[in-house]
C-alpha positions in Angstrom: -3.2 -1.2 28.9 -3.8 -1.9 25.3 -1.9 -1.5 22.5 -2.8 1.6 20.0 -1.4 0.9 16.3 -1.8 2.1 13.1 -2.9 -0.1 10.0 -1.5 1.4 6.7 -4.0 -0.4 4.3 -4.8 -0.1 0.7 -8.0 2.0 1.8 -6.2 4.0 3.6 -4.3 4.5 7.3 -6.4 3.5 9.9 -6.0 3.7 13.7 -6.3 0.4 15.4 -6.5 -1.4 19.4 -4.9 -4.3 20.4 -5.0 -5.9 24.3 -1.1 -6.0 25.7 -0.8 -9.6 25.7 -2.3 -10.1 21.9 -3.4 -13.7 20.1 -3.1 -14.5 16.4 -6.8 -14.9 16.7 -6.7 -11.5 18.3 -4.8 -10.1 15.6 -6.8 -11.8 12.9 -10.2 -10.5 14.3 -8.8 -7.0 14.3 -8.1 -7.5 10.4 -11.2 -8.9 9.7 -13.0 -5.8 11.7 -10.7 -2.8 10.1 -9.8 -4.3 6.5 -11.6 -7.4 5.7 -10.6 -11.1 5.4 -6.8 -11.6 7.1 -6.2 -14.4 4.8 -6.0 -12.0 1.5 -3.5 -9.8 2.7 0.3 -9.6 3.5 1.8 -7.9 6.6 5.0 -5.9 6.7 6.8 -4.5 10.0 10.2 -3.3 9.9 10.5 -4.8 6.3 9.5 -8.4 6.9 6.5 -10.1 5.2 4.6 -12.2 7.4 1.1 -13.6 7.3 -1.3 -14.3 9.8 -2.2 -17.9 8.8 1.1 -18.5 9.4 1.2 -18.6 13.6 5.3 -19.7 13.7 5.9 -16.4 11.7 3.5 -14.1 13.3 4.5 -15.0 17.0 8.1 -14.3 15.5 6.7 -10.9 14.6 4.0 -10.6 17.4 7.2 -9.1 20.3 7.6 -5.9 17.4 4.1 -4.8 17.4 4.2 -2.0 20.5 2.3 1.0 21.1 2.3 3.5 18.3 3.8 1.2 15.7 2.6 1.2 11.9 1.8 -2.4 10.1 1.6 -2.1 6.6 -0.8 -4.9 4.8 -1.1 -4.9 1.0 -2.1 -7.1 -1.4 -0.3 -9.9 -2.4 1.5 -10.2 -4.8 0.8 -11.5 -8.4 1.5 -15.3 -8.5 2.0 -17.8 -11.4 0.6 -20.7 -11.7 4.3 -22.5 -11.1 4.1 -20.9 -7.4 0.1 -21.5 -6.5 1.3 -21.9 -3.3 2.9 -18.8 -2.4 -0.7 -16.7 -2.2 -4.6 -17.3 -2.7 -5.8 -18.5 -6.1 -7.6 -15.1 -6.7 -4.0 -13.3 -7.3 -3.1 -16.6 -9.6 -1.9 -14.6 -13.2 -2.1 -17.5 -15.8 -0.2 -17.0 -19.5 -1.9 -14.4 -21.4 -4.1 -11.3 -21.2 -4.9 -10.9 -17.1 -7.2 -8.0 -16.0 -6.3 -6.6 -12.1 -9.5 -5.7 -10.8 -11.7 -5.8 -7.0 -14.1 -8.5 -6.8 -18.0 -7.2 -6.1 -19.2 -10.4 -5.9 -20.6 -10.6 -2.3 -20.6 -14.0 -2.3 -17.1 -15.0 -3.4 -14.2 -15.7 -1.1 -12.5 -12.2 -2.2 -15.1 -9.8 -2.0 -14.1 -6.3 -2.0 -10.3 -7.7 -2.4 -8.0 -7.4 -5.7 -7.9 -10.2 -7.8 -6.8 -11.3 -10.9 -9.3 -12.1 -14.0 -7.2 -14.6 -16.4 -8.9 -14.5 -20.0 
């Protein structure tokens, strides 16, 4: 029987279906299909951050998602330059004046996603 969840997304709460005995990949095409590219966005459940690129933390996780649950995914969050690693390069804030802003660009890598415009 599968798995009815909620998504609690920037856009908005959204209901969502998952088959009992889930996948990352099952989990990632979900994402992709409700909110848009997996890879821009953070997951929370019961407090802990996970993402789904990461498949040691998100089988860790994978045991908490049940019937009924909520997963919270927002953006992430602003990085520096010191911590590139730590999130995509769109959410990079270099020193100076940054602008916070969704990308329209239909051909960029974070299109419809927030992103960070460093002047």
């Amino acid at each position: 029987m599968p798995l009815g969840i909620y998504l609690d997304t920037p856009q908005g709460r959204k209901p969502a279906t998952l088959p009992t005995h889930f996948s990352l990949r099952d989990f990632q095409s979900l994402i992709g299909k409700k909110v848009g590219n997996p890879e821009h966005y953070n997951y929370s459940l019961g407090g802990v951050i996970f993402r789904t690129w990461n498949e040691e933390a998100f089988n860790r996780q994978r045991s908490a998602i049940r019937d009924g649950v909520t997963l919270i995914i927002q953006y992430p969050p602003i990085i520096s330059e010191k911590s590139s690693e730590d999130g995509p390069a769109w959410r990079q804030a270099s020193v100076g004046l940054c602008l916070d802003g969704v990308c329209l660009n239909a051909k960029c890598k974070a299109f419809e996603n927030k992103v960070i415009m460093n002047q």
